[in-house]
C-alpha positions in Angstrom: 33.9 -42.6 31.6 32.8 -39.1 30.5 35.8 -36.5 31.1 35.0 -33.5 33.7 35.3 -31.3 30.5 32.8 -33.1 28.6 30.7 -33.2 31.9 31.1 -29.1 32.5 29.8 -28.3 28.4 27.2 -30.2 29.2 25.9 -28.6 32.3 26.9 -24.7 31.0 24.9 -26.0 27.7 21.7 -26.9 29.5 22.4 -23.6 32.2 22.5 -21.6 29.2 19.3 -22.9 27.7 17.1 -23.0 30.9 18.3 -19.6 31.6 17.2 -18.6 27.6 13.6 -20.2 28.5 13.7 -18.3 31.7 13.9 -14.9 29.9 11.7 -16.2 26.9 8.7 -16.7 29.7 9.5 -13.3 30.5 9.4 -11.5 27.5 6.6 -13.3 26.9 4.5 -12.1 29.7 5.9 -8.7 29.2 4.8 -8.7 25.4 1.5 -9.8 26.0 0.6 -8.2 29.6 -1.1 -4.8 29.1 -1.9 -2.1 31.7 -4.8 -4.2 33.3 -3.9 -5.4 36.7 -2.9 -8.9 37.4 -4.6 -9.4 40.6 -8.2 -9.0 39.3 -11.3 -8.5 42.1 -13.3 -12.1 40.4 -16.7 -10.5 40.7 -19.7 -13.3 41.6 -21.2 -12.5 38.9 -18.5 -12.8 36.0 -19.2 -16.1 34.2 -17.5 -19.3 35.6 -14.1 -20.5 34.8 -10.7 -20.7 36.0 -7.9 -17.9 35.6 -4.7 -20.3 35.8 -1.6 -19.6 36.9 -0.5 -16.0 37.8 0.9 -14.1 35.4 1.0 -17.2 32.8 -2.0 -18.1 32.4 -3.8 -20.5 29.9 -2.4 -18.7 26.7 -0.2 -21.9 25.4 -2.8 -24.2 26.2 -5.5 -21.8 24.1 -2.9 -21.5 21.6 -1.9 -25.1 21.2 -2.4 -26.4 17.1 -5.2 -28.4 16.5 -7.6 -29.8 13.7 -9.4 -26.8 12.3 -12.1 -28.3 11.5 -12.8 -29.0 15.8 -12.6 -26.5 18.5 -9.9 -28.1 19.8 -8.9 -29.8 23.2 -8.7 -26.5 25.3 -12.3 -25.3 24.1 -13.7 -28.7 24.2 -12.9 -28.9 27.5 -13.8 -25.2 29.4 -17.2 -25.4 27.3 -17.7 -28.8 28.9 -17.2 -27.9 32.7 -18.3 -24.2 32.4 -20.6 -24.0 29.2 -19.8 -21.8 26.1 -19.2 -18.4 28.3 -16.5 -18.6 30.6 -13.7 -17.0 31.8 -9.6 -17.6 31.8 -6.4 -15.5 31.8 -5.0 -15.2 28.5 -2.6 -12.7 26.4 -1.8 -11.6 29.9 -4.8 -10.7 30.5 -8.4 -11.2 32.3 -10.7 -12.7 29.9 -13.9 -13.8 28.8 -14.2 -16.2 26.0 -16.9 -16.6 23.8 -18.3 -19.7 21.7 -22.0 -18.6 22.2 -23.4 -17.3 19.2 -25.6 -14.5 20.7 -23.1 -12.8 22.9 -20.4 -12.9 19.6 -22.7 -11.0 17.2 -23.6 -8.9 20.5 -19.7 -8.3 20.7 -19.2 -7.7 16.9 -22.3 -5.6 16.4 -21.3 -3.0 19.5 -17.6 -1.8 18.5 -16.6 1.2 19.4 -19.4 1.2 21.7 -19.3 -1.2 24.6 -15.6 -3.2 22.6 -12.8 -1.9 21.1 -9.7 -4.2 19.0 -7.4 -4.9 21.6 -4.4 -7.4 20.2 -1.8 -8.0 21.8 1.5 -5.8 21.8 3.5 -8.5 20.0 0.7 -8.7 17.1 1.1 -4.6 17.0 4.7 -5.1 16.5 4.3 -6.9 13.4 0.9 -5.6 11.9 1.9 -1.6 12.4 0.2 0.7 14.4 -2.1 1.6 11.8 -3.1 -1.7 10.4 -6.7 -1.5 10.2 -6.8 -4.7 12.6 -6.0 -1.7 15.5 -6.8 1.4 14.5 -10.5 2.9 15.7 -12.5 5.8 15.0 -12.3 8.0 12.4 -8.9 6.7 10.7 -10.5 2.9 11.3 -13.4 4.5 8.9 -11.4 6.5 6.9 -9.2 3.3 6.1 -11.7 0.7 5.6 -14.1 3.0 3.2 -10.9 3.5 0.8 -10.3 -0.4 0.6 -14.7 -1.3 0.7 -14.9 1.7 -2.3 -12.3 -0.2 -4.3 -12.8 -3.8 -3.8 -16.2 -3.3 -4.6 -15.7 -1.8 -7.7 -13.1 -4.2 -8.5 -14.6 -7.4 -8.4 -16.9 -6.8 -11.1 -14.5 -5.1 -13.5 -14.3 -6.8 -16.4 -10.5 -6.8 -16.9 -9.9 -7.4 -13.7 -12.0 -10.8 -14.4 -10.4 -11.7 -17.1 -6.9 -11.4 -15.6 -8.2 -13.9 -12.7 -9.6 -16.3 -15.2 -6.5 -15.8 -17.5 -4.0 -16.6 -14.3 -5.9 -20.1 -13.1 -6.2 -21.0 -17.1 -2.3 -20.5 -17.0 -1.8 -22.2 -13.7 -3.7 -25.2 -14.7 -1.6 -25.6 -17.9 1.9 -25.2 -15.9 0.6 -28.8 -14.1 0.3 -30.5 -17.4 3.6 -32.2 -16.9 3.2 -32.7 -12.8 2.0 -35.7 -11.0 1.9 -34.1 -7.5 1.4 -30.3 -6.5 2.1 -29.0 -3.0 -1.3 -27.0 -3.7 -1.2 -24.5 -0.1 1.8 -23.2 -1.7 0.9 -22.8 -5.3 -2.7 -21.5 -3.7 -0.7 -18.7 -1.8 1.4 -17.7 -5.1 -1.8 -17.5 -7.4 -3.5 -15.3 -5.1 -0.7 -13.1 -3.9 -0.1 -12.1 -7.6 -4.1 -12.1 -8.0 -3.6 -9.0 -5.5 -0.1 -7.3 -7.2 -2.3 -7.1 -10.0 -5.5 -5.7 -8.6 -3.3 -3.1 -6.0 -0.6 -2.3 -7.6 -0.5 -3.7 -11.6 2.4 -6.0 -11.2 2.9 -9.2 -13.3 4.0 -12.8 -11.9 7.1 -12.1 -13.8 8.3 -8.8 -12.6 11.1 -9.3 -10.4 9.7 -7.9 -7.0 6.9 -10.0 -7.2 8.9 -13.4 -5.6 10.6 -11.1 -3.1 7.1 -10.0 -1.7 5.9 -13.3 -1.3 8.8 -15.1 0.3 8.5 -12.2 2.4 4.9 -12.7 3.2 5.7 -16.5 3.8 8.2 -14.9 7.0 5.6 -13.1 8.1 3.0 -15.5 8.5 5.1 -18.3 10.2 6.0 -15.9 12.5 2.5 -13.9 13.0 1.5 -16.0 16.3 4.8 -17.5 17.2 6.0 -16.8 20.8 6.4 -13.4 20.7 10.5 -13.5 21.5 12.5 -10.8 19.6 15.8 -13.1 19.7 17.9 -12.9 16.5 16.8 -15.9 14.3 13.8 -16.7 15.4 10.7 -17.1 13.8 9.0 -13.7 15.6 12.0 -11.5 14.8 12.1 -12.6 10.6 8.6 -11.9 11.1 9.1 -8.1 12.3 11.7 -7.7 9.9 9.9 -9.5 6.9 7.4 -6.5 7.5 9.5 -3.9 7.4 11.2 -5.1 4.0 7.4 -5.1 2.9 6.5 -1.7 3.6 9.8 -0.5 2.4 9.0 -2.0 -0.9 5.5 -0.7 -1.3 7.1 2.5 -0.3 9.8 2.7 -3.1 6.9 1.8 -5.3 4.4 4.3 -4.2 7.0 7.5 -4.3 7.8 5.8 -8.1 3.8 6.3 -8.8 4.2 9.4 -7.2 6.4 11.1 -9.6 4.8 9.9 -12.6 3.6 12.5 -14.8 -0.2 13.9 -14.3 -3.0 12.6 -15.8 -0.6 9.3 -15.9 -3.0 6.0 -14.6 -2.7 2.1 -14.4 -6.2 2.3 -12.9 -5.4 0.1 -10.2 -6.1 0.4 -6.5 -2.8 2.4 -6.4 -3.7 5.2 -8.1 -7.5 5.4 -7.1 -6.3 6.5 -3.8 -3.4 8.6 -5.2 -5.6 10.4 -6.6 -7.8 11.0 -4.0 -5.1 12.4 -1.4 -6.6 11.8 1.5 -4.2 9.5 3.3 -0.6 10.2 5.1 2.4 8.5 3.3 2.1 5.8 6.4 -1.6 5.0 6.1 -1.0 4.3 2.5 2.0 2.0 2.9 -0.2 0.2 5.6 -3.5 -0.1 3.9 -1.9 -1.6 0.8 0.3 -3.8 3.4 -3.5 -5.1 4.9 -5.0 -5.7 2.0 -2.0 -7.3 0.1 -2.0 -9.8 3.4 -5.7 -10.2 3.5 -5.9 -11.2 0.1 -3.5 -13.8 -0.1 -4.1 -15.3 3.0 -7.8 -16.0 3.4 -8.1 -16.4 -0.2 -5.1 -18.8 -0.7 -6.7 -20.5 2.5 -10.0 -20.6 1.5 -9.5 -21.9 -1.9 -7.0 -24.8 -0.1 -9.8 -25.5 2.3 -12.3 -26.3 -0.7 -10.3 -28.5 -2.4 -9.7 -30.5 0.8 -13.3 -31.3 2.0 -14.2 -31.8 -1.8 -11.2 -34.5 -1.9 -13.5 -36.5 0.6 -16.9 -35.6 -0.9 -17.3 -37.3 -4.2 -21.2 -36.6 -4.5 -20.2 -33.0 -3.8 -17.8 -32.4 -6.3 -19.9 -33.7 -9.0 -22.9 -31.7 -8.6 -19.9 -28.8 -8.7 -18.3 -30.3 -11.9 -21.5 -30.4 -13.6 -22.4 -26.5 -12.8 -19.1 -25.6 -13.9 -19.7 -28.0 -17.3 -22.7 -26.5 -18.5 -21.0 -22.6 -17.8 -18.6 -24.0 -20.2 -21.2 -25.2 -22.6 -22.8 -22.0 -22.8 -19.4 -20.2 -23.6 -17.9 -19.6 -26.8 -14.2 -21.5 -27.1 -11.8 -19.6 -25.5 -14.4 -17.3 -24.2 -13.1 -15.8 -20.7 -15.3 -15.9 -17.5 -17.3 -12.6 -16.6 -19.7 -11.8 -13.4 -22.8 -12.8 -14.9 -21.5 -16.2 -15.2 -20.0 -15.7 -11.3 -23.6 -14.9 -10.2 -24.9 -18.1 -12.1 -22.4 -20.4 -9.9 -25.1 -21.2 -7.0 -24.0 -24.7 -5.7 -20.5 -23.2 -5.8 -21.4 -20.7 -3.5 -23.2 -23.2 -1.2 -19.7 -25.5 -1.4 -17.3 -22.3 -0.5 -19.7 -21.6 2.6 -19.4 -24.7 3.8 -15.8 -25.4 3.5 -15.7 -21.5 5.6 -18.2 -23.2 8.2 -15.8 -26.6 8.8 -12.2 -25.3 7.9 -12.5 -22.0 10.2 -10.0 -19.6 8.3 -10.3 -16.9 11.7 -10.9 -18.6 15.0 -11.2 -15.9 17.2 -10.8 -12.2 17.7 -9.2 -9.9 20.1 -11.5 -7.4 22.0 -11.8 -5.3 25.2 -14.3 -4.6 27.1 -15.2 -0.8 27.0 -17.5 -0.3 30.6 -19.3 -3.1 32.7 -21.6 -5.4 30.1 -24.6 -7.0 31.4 -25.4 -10.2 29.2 -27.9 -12.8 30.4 -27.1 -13.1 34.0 -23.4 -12.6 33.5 -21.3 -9.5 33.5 -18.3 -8.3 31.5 -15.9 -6.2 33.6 -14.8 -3.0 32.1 -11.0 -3.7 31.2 -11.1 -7.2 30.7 -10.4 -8.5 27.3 -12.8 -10.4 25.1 -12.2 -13.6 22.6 -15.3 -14.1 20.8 -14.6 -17.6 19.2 -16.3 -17.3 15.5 -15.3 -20.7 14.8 -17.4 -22.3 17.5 -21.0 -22.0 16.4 -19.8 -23.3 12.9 -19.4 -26.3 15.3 -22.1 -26.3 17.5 -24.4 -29.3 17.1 -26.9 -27.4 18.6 -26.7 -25.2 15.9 -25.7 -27.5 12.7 -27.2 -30.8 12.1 -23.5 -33.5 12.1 -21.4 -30.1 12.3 -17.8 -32.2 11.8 -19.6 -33.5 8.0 -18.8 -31.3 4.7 -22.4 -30.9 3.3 -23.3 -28.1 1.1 -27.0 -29.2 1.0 -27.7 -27.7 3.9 -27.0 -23.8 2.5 -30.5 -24.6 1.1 -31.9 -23.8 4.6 -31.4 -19.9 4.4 -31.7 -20.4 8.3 -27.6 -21.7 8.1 -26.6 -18.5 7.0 -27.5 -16.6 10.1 -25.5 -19.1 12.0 -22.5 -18.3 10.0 -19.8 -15.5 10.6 -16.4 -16.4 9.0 -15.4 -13.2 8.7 -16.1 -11.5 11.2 -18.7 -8.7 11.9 -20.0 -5.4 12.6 -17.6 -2.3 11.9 -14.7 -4.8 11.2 -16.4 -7.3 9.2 -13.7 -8.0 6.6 -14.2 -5.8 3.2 -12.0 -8.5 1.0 -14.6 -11.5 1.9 -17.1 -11.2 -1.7 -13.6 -11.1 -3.4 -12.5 -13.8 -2.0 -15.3 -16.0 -2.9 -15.2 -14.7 -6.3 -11.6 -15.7 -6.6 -12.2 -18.9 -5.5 -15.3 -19.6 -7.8 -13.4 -18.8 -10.6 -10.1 -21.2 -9.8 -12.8 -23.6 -8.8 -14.0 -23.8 -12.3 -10.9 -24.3 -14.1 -9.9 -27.2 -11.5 -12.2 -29.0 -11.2 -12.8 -29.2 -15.2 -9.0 -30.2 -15.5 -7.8 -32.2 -13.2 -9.0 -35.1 -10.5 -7.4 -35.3 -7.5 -6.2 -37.5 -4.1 -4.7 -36.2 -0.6 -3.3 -38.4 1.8 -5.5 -39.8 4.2 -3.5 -38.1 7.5 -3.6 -34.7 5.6 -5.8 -32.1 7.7 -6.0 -28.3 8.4 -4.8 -27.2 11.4 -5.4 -24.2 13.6 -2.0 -22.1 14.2 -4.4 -20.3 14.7 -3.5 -19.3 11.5 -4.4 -21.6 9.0 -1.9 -24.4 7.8 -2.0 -28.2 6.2 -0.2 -30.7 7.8 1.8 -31.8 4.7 1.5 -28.4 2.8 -1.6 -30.0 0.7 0.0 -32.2 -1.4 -2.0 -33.1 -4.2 -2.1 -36.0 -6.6 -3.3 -34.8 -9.5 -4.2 -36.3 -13.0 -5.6 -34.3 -16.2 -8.9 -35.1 -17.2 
């Protein structure tokens, strides 16, 4: 017989954690609510759909983890009954969501004109008010030139080159003695110090380098978690992941700072040093973005390859032999340059495929500036706008078997207009030709190295950040 004790923990346990999820659903509606009314006027002419419950929504159900390489059971499902324009309540918000092709480049190409970035408070709260995610106008285009004007330089540099063909050479000769790899984690490590090196000149060996990325491995788990500033969870490490971040890059930049003149690492760092045209918080931020954006698409891109080529023998064979006659045509122990990068066609075609079915960016946040007429529908001013880029990579319509890894069909220059991993327009992202180049040049030390095997159950999934249900876990064995 329970004791009356017992009997009164139990019911103050479970008062005290329906009471918690009582003020979590709060906070949650309060963190992603904005100014926009609740009780919205549903014009006849807004596209169809269904805006939920009050105040709720459909944000967990749009939110809910799922294969990235599918839509996913909430999209599946409004495209179905309504078609690929519709309309919900999400983020606490009025919204129209996108999977049509058209009305996403539309959206894309007319920032700042008829859309602006609108994320959500709680994504503002961990990215910083001038991330250039948010910002707009002149400091969005003051921002983004400094980090386009370097990363275009950069990834032709030839000592920038050879460190990233030095580092995967090292990396693959630290496996020697392994017989499995959790591979998304060593992925994230490679390219985190890839970027150190490029922004700031730090070595995998100097001692702030592990802080930064166990920092960066907070952040992300808690980037789209519920939004709950509650000590412990994942949210709050998130926030305070960030500001351990920007205090580093900080101390680091006044270090730089008070160098003597005319001193130079001729990194990224100093380029915009010199210049002296950002704020001491723009420059903590803008090496904060790219220092994120660089290890996590390239880290996920690079994972995303060496998935889909796992199950496409015929694939990675017509890569292997690419890479093998680079290699023939080199000099032993000659390093990689960007001549032999723009000679690495069918890799190209295989990294813009594994973009089209892995989906590194599913959707992004946008607001609707004034009424937009589009077909026969129209986009209230206010409302905020999703524009799913991972859709049309799935669209049947568009791509022959959409759901099957082919690189083949990159040879119909037709694909590549149906293509938009990275966005578009003013925001298109400025790290995405160093990414590829990263990739390419891991790729060709792999896949000359080692063969590999993932479980059959492995998969990526849609967070909507990118993650692997087991973390990757590679078999690997040394050529």
């Amino acid at each position: 017989m329970t004791s009356p004790i017992l009997s009164w923990s139990i019911v103050l346990q479970l008062a005290i954690v329906g009471f918690a999820l009582l003020l979590g659903l709060l906070a949650l509606i309060s963190i992603f609510s904005k100014s926009a009314p609740l009780q919205v006027n549903q014009a006849d002419d807004t596209p169809p759909g269904s805006l939920g419950w009050p105040l709720v929504g459909k944000t967990l159900e749009y939110l809910k983890p799922h294969k990235s390489n599918s839509t996913g059971q909430f999209l599946q499902e409004h495209c179905s009954r309504y078609g690929r324009v519709f309309k919900s309540h999400l983020f606490g918000n009025p919204t129209i969501v996108s999977c049509d092709l058209e009305l996403n480049t539309f959206i894309l190409q007319n920032e700042g004109k008829l859309f602006a970035s609108s994320y959500p408070k709680s994504v503002q709260s961990i990215l910083g008010k001038l991330s250039m995610l948010l910002v707009s106008g002149e400091q969005h285009r003051k921002i983004r030139s400094t980090a386009v004007s370097h990363i275009g330089t950069s990834k032709s540099r030839p000592d920038f080159l050879r460190y990233i063909d030095k580092l995967s050479s090292s990396l693959m000769e630290s496996w020697k003695e392994r017989k499995r790899v959790p591979f998304f984690k060593e992925a994230k490590e490679f390219t985190l110090h890839v970027m150190l090196k490029n922004l700031l000149d730090m070595e995998p060996g100097d001692p702030i380098a592990p802080r930064i990325l166990q920092d960066f491995l907070t952040f992300m788990e808690g980037f789209v978690s519920l939004p709950l500033y509650i000590p412990g969870s994942p949210y709050a490490k998130a926030v305070k992941a960030r500001t351990r971040i920007s205090s580093t890059l900080r101390v680091i930049i006044n270090e730089r700072k008070t160098r003597k003149e005319g001193y130079s690492r001729g990194d990224f760092l100093d380029e915009f040093l010199q210049k002296g045209h950002l704020d001491d918080e723009e420059e903590v931020s803008i090496v904060l973005d790219l220092l994120l954006a660089g290890y996590e698409t390239t880290s996920g891109l690079i994972a995303l390859v060496v998935y889909f080529l796992a199950q496409a023998p015929k694939a990675l064979q017509q890569l292997k032999d690419e890479h093998r006659k680079l290699r023939g045509n080199k000099a032993d122990g000659e390093l990689l340059d960007f001549e032999d990068y723009k000679q690495m066609e069918f890799t190209m075609t295989v990294i813009n495929e594994a973009l089209r079915c892995g989906n590194l960016v599913k959707f992004v946040h946008r607001r609707a500036l004034k009424d937009v007429k589009f077909r026969e529908y129209v986009i209230p001013a206010g409302w905020k706008v999703l524009p799913v880029i991972s859709a049309p990579h799935l669209d049947p319509v568009l791509h022959q078997h959409p759901s099957v890894f082919n690189p083949w069909r990159w040879e119909d220059e037709a694909t590549s207009k149906k293509f938009a991993p990275f966005g578009g327009g003013l925001r298109l992202c400025p790290g995405s030709d160093l990414a590829k180049l990263e990739t390419a040049f891991f790729l060709h030390h792999f896949v000359l190295t080692y063969s590999w095997k993932i479980k059959e159950d492995e998969c990526p999934v849609s967070h909507p950040y990118l993650e692997f249900k087991r973390g990757l876990l590679l078999e690997i064995e040394p050529l």
